[in-house]
SERO-4910 file (N, C-alpha, C, O; in steps of 0.05 Angstrom, whole numbers):
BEGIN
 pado doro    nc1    nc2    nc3   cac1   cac2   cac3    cc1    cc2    cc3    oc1    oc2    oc3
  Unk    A    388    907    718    401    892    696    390    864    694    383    852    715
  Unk    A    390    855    674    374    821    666    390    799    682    381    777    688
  Unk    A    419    809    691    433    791    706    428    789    728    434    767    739
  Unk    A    412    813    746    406    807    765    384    802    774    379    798    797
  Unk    A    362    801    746    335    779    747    339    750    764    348    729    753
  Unk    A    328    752    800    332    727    802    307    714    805    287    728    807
  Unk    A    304    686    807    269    675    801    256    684    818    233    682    808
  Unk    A    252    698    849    240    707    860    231    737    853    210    748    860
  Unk    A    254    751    834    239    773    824    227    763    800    204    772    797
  Unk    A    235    745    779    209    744    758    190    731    764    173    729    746
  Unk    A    182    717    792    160    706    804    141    732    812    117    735    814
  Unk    A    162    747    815    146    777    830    138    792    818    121    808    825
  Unk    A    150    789    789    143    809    765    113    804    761     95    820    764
  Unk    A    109    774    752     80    760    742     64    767    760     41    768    753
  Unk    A     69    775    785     47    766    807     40    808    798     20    819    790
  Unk    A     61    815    802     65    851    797     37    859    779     18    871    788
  Unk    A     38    849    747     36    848    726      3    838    726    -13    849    711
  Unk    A     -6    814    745    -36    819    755    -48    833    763    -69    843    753
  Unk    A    -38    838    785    -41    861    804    -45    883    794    -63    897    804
  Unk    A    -31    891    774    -25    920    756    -47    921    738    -53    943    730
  Unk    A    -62    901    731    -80    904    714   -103    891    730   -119    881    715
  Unk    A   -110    889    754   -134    893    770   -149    858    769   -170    848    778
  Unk    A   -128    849    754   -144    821    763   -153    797    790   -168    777    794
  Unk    A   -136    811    803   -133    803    838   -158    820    860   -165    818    884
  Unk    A   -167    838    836   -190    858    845   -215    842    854   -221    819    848
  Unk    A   -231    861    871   -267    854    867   -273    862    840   -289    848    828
  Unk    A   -261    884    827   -273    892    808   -269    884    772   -276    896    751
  Unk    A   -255    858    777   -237    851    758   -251    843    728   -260    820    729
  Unk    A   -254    851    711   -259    837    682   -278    817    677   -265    797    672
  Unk    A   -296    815    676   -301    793    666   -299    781    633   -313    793    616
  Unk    A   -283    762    626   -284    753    600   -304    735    592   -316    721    608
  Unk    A   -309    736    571   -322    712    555   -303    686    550   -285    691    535
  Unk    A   -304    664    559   -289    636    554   -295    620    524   -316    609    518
  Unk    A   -276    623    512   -266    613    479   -271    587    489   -263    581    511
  Unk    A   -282    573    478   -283    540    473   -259    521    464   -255    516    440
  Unk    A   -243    513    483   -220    494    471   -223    488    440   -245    481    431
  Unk    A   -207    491    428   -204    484    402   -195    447    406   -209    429    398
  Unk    A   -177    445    415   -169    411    417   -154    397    397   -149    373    397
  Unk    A   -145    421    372   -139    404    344   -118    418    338   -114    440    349
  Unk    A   -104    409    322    -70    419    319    -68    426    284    -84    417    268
  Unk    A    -54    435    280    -52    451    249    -47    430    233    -35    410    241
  Unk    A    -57    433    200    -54    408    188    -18    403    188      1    418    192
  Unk    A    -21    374    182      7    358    186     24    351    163     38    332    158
  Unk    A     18    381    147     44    385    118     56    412    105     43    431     99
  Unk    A     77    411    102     84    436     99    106    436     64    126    424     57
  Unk    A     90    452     55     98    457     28    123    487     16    120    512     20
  Unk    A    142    475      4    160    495     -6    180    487    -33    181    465    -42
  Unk    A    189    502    -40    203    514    -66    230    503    -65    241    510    -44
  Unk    A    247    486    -82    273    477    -92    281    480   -115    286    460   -128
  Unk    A    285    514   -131    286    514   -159    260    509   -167    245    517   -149
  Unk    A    247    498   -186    219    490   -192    211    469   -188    200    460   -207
  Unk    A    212    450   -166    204    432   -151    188    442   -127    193    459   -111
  Unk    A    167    427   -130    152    436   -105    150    413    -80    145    389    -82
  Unk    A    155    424    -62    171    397    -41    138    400    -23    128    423    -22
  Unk    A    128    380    -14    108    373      3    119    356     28    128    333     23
  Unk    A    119    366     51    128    352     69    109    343     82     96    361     92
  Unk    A     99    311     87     75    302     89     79    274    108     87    251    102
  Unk    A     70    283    128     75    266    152     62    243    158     38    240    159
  Unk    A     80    225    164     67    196    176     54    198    206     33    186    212
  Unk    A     67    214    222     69    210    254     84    211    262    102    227    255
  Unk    A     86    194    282    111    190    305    113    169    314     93    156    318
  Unk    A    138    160    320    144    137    328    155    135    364    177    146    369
  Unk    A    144    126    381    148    119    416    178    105    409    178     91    389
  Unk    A    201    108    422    223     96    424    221     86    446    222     62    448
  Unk    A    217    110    478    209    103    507    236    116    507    242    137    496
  Unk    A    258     91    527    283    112    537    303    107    526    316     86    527
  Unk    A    308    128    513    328    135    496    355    120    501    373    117    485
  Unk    A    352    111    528    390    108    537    394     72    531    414     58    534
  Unk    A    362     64    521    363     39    508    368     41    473    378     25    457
  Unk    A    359     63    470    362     62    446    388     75    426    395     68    404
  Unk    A    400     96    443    430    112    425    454     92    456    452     85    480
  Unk    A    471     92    435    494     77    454    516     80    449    525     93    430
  Unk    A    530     69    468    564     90    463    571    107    473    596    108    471
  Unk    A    562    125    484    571    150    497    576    152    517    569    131    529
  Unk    A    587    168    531    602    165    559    566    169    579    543    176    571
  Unk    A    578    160    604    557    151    622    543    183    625    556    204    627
  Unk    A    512    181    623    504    208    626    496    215    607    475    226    608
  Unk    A    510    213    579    519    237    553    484    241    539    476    261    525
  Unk    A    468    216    546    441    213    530    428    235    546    422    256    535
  Unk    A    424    231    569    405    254    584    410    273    587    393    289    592
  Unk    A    445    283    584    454    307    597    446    323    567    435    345    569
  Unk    A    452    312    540    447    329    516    413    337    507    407    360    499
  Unk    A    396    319    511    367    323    523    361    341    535    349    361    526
  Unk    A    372    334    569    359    362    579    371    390    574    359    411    576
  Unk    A    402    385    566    406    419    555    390    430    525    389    452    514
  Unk    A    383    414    522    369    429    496    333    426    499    317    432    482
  Unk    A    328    418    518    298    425    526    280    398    519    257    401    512
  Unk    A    289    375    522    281    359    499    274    332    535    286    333    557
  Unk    A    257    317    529    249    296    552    270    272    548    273    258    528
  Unk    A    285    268    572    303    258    578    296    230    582    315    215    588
  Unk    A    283    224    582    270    191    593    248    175    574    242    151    576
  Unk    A    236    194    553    215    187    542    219    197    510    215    221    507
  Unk    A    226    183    488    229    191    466    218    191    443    225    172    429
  Unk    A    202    208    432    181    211    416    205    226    384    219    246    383
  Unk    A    198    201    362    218    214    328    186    214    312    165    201    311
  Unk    A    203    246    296    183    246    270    186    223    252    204    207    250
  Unk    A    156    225    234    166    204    206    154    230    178    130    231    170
  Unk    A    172    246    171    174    260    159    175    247    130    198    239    123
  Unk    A    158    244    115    154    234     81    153    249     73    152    268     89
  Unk    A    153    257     43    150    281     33    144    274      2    145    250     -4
  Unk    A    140    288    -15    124    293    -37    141    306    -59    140    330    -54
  Unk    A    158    303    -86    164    325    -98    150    327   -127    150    307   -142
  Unk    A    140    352   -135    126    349   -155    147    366   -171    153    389   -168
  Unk    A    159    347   -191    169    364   -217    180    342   -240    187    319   -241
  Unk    A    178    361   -254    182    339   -286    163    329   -296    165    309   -310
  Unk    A    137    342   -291    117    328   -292    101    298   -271     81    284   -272
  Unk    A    123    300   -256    119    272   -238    122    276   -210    141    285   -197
  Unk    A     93    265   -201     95    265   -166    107    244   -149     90    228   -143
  Unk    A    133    238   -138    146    231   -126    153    229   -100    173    241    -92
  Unk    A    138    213    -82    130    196    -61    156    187    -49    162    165    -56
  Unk    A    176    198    -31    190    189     -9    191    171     17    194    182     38
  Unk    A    188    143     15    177    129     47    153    132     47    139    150     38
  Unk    A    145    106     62    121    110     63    104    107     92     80    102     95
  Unk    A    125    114    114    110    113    140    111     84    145    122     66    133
  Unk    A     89     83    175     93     54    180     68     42    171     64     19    177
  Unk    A     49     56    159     26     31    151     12     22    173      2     37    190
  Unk    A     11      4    173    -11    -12    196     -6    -17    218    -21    -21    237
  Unk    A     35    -19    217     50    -32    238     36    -15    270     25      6    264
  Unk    A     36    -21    297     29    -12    315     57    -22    334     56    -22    359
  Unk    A     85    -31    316    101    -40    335    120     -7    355    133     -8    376
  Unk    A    116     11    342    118     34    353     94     58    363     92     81    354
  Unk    A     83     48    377     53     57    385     34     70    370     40     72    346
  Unk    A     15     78    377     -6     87    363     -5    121    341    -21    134    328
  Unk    A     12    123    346     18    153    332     22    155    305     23    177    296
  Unk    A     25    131    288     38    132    267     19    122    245     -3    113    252
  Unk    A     23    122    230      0    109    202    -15    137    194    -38    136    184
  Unk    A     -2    163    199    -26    189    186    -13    189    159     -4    212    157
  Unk    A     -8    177    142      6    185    111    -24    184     94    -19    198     75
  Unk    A    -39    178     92    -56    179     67    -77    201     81    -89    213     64
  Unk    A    -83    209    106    -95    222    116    -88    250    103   -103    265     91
  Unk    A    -54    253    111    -41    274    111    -36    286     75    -38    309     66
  Unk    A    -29    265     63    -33    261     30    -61    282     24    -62    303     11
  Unk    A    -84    268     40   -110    280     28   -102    306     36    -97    322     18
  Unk    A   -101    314     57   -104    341     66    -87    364     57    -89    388     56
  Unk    A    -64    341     48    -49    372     27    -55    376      1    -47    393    -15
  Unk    A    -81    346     -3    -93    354    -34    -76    338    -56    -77    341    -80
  Unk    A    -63    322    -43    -49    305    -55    -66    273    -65    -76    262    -45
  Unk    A    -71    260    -89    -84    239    -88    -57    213    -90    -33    214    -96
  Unk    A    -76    189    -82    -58    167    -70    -48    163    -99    -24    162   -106
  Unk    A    -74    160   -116    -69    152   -149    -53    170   -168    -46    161   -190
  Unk    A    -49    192   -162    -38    208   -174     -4    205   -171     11    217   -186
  Unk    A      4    186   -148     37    187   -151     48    175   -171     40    153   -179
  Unk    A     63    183   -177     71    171   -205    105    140   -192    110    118   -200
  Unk    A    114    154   -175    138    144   -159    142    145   -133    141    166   -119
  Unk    A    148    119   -125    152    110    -95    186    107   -100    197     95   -118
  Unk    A    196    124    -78    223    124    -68    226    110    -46    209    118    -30
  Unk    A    242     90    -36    249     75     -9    280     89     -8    297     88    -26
  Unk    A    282    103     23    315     94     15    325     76     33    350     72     35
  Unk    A    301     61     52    315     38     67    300     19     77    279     28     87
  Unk    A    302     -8     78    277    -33     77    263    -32    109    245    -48    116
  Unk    A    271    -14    123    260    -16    157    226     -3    156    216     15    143
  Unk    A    216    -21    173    184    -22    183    180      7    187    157     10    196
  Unk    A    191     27    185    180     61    194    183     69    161    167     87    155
  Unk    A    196     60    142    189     77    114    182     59     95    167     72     80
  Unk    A    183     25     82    157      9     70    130      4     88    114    -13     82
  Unk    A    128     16    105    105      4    119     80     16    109     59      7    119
  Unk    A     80     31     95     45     44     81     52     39     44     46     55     27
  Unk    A     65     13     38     63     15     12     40     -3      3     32     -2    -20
  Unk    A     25    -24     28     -4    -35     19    -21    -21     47    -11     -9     66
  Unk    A    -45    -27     40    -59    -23     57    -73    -53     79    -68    -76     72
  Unk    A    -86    -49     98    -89    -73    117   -104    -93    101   -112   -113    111
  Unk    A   -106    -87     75   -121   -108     68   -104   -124     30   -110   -134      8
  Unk    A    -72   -111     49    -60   -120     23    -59   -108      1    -44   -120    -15
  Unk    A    -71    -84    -10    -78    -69    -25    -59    -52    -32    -51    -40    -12
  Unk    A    -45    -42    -60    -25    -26    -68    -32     -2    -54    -55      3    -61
  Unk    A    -23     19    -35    -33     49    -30    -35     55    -53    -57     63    -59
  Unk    A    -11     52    -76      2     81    -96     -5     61   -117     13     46   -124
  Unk    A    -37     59   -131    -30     30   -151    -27     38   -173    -34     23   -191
  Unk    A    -14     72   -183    -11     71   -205     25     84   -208     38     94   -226
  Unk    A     30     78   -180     56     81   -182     91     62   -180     89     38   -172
  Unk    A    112     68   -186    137     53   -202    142     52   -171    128     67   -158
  Unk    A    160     36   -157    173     41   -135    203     18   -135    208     -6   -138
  Unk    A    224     51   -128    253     43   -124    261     41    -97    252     56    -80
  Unk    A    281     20    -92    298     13    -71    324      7    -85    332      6   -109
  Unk    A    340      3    -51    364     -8    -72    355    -39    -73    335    -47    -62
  Unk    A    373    -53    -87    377    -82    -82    385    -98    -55    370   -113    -43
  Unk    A    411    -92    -47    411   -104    -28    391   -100     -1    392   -119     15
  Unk    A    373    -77      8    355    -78     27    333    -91     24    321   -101     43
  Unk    A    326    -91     -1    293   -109    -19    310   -138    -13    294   -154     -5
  Unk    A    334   -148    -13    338   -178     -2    340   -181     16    331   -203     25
  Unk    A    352   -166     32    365   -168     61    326   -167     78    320   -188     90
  Unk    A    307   -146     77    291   -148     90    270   -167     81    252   -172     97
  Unk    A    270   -181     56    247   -203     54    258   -225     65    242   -244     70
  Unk    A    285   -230     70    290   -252     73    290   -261     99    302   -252    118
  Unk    A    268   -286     97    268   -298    131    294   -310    142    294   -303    166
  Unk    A    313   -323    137    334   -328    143    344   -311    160    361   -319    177
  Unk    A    336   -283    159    347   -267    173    337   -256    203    351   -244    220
  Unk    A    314   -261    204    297   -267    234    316   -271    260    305   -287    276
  Unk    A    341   -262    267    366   -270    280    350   -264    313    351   -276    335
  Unk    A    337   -238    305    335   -226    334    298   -211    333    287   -207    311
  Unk    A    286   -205    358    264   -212    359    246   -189    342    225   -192    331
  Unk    A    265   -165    344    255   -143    334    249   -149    298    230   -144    284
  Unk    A    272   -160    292    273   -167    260    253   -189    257    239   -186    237
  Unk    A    248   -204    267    225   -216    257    198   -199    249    181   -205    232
  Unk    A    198   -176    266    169   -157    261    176   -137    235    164   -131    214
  Unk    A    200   -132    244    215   -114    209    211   -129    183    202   -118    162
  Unk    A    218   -158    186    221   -172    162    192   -186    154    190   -195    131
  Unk    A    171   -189    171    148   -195    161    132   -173    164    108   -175    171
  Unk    A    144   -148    161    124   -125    157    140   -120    131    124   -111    114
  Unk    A    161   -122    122    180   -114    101    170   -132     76    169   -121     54
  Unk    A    161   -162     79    148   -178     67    119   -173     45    112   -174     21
  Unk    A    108   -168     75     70   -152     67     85   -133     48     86   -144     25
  Unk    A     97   -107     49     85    -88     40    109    -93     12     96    -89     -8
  Unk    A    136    -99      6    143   -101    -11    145   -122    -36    152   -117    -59
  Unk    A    134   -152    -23    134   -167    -45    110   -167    -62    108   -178    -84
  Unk    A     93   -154    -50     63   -148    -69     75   -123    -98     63   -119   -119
  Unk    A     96   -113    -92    107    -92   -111    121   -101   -118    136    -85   -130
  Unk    A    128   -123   -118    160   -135   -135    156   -126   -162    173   -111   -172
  Unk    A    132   -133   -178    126   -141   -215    131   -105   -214    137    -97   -236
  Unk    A    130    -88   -196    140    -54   -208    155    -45   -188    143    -29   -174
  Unk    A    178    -48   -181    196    -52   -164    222    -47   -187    224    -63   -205
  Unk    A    240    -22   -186    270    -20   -194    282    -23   -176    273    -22   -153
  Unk    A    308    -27   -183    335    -29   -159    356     -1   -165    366     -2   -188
  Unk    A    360     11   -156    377     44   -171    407     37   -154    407     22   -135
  Unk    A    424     47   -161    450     34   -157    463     66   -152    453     84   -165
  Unk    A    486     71   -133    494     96   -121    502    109   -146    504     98   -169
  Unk    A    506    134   -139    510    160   -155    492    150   -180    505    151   -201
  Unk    A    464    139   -182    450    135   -211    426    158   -209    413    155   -188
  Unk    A    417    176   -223    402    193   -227    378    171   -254    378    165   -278
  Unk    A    357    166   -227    345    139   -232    323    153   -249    316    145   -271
  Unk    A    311    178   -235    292    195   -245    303    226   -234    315    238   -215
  Unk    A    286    232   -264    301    266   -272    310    281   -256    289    282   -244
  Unk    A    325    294   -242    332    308   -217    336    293   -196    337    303   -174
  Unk    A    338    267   -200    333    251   -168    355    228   -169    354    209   -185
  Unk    A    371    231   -152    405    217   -150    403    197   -127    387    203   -108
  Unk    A    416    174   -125    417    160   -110    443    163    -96    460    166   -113
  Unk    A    449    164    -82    478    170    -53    472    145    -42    450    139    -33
  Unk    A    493    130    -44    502    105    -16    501    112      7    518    128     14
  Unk    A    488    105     21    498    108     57    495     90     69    476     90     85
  Unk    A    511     69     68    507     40     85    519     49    111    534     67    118
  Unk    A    504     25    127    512     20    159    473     24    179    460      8    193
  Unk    A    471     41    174    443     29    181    435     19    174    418     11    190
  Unk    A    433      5    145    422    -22    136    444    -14    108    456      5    100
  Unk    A    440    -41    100    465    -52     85    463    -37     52    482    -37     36
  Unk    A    443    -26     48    430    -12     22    424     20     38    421     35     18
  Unk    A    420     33     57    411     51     72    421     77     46    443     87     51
  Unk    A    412     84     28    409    110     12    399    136     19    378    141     29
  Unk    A    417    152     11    401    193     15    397    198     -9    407    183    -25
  Unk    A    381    225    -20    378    229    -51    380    261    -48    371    276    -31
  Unk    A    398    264    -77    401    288    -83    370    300   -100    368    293   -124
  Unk    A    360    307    -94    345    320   -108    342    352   -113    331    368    -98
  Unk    A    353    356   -139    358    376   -160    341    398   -182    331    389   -203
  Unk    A    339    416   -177    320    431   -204    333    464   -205    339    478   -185
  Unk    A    337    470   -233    344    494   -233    365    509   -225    363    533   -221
  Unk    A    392    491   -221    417    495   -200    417    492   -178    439    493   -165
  Unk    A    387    486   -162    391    491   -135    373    457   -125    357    442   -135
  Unk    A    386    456   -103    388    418    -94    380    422    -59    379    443    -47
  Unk    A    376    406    -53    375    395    -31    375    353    -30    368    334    -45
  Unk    A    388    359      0    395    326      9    372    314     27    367    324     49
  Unk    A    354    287     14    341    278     40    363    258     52    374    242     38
  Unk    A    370    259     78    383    239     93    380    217     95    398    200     92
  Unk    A    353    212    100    341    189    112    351    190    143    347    207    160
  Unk    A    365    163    144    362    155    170    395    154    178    404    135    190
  Unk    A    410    174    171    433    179    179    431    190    199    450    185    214
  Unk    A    415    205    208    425    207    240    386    202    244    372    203    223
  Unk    A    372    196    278    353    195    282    344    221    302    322    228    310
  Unk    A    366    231    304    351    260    325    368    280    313    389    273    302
  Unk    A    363    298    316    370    327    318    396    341    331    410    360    322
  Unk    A    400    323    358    416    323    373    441    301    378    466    302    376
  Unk    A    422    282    383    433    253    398    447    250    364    435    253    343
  Unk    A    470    245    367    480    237    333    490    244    317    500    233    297
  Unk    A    488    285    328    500    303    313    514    318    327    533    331    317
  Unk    A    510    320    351    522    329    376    550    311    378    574    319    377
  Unk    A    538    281    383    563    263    391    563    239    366    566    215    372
  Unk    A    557    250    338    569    227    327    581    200    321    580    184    302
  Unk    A    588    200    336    606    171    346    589    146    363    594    122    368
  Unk    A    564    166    369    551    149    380    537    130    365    536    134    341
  Unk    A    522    106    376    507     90    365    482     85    366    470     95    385
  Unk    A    469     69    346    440     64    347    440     35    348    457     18    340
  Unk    A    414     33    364    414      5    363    392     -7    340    384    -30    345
  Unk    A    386      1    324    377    -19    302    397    -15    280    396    -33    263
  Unk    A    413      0    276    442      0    245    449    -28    245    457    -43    263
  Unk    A    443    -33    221    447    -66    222    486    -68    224    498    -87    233
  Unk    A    497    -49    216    525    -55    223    534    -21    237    540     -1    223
  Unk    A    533    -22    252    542     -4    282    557     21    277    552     44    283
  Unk    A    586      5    262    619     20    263    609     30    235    608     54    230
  Unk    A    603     15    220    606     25    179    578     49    187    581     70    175
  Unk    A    557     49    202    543     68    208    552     98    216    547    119    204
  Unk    A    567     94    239    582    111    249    601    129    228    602    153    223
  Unk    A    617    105    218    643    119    198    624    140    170    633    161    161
  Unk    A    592    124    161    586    133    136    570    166    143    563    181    124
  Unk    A    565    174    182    553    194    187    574    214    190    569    238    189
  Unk    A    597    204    195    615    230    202    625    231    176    642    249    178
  Unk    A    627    223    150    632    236    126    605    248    111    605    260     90
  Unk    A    590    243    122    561    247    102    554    277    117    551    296    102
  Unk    A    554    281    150    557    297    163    577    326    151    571    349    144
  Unk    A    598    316    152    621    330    145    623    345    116    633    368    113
  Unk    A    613    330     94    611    344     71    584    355     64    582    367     43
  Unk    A    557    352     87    542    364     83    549    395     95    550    416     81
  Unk    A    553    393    115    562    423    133    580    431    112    573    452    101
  Unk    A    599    422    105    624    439     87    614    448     68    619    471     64
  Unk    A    598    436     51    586    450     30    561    466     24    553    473      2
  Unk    A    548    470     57    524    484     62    501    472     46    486    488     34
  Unk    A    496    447     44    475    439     28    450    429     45    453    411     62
  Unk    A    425    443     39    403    439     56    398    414     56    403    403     34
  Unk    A    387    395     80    375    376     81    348    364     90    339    369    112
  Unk    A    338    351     77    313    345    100    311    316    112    313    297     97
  Unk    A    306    313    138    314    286    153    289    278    166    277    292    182
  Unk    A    280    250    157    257    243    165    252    240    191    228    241    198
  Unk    A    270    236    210    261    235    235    266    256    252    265    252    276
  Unk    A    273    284    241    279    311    260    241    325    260    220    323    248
  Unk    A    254    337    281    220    353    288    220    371    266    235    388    256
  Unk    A    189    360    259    179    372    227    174    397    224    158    410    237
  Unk    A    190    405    200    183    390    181    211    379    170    217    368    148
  Unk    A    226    385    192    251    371    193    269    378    165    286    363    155
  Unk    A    262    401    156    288    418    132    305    443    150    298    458    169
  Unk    A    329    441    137    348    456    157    382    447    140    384    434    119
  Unk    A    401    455    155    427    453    144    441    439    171    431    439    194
  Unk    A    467    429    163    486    414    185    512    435    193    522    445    173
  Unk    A    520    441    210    534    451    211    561    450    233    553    453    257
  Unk    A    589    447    231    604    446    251    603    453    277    594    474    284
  Unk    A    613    435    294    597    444    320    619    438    335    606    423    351
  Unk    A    662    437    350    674    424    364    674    398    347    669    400    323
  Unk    A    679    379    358    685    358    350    661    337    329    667    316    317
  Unk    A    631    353    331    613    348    325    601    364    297    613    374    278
  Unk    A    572    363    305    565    384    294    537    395    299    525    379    313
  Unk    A    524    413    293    495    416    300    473    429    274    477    446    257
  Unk    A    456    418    280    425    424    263    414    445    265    406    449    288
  Unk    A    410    464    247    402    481    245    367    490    225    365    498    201
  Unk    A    347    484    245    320    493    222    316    512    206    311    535    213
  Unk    A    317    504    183    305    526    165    276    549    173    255    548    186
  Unk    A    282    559    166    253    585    175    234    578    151    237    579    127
  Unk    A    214    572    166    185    562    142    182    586    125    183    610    130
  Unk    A    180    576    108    180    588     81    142    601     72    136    595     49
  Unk    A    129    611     81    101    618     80     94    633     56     70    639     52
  Unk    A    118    643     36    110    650      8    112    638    -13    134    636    -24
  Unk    A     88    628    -22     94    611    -41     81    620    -59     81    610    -82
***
């Protein structure tokens, strides 16, 4: 019986299972050796919302390091113990930057824009125009830049290192209050925000002269709704995006893992520019996503990071959608 599989018999099985097929032999097989490949599958994944075609088109990844600096609040333990039960590195913390693409209405529509040039989260990050080309997407062809929050991981690829519009033939919305809150130097309080707010600078005041401000529940462009979600930053927005009866939610940055956030909610991050209104805006945003089964996609879950929320005890848990390969 499988219950009484103990590791010395499935150690014994593998060794069995050589043996059985003569590789421990003089007389054993010789194969021909495949040449390392070394390269990993392109970094976008495309699917169907009603007649919207969703492009999920990756920045990278962002180095956190250890996590137990970065989520806070939880009882002593709670960061590593939820890590290692779900298979995940307990000491060293690697988030997607999940952008994405929606083509409908005639209009290609640009979500975040990665970090750009920034290197304040190590070298992994800045693949958005790479990743753009490779799904056949052109830079000039977007018609609309979406922000839904002024932090250095989603304006950071709206110029390029040399100041240069990425998207120069495209409109780009934020809310208002994060387009002030992050240009403004006054606000330099603490060491990290100084690198936020003069990376927030570069890439958004070159776009001011085509720059809207969209205001909650405003359906700014055709199918595409603005949702409030303050507490990670004071403007921090999710968007309904709609076609044909059928919708899905981008989050943004309402929760940053998969786990850490959805598991124990209550917990904290340490960059939410306000902590508690963070906390309070994830366990209702949480709560009526699961209740109403509405798909979401979250830029920083392992990509391509679409999936549903769902009740979990006092919490709740993430659930991935199954890639969708017919299109």
């Amino acid at each position: 019986m499988l219950g009484e599989v103990s590791r010395r018999n499935i150690m014994a099985l593998g060794v069995g299972a050589g043996v059985g097929l003569g590789l421990s032999g003089l007389n054993a097989p010789t194969f021909a050796k495949e040449a390392e490949q070394r390269t990993q599958a392109p970094y976008w994944y495309r699917f169907y919302v009603g007649d919207a075609e969703i492009s999920v088109v990756s920045d990278g990844w962002q180095m956190l390091g250890d996590p137990t600096n970065t989520f806070l609040g939880g009882p002593e333990g709670e960061v590593r113990r939820e890590l290692t039960e779900n298979f995940m590195n307990p000491t060293d913390m690697n988030i997607e930057l999940n952008s994405f693409v929606v083509n409908m209405n005639g209009k290609l529509v640009l979500f975040d824009t990665g970090l750009g040039t920034s290197k304040m989260f190590g070298p992994k990050g800045g693949l958005l125009a790479n990743t753009l080309a490779a799904a056949g997407i052109k830079r000039e062809d977007i018609d609309a830049v979406v922000i839904s929050h002024g932090h250095i991981d989603h304006i950071g690829g709206i110029v390029d290192a040399n100041d240069a519009l990425m998207y120069p033939n495209a409109h780009v919305y934020m809310s208002q209050a994060d387009f002030d809150y992050w240009t403004d130097e006054g606000q330099m309080d603490l060491p990290w925000k100084k690198k936020f707010i003069a990376h927030a600078r570069k890439n958004l005041l070159p776009a001011r002269d085509r720059l809207t401000f969209f205001k909650d529940d405003q359906e700014f462009l055709p199918g595409i709704t603005a949702i409030s979600a303050p507490g990670h930053t004071l403007g921090h927005t999710m968007f309904n995006i709609q076609s044909k009866g059928r919708s899905f939610m981008f989050v943004g940055d309402i929760s940053h893992h998969s786990v850490l956030l959805i598991e124990n909610p209550r917990m904290e991050f340490v960059f939410d520019t306000d902590r508690k209104l963070a906390v309070k805006t994830r366990l209702k945003m949480l709560d009526f996503l699961a209740t109403n089964k509405i798909p979401i996609l979250a830029y920083h879950f392992a990509w391509p990071g679409y999936g549903h929320f769902a009740k979990q005890g006092d919490g709740f848990r993430y659930l991935p959608a199954p890639m969708n390969m017919n299109l």
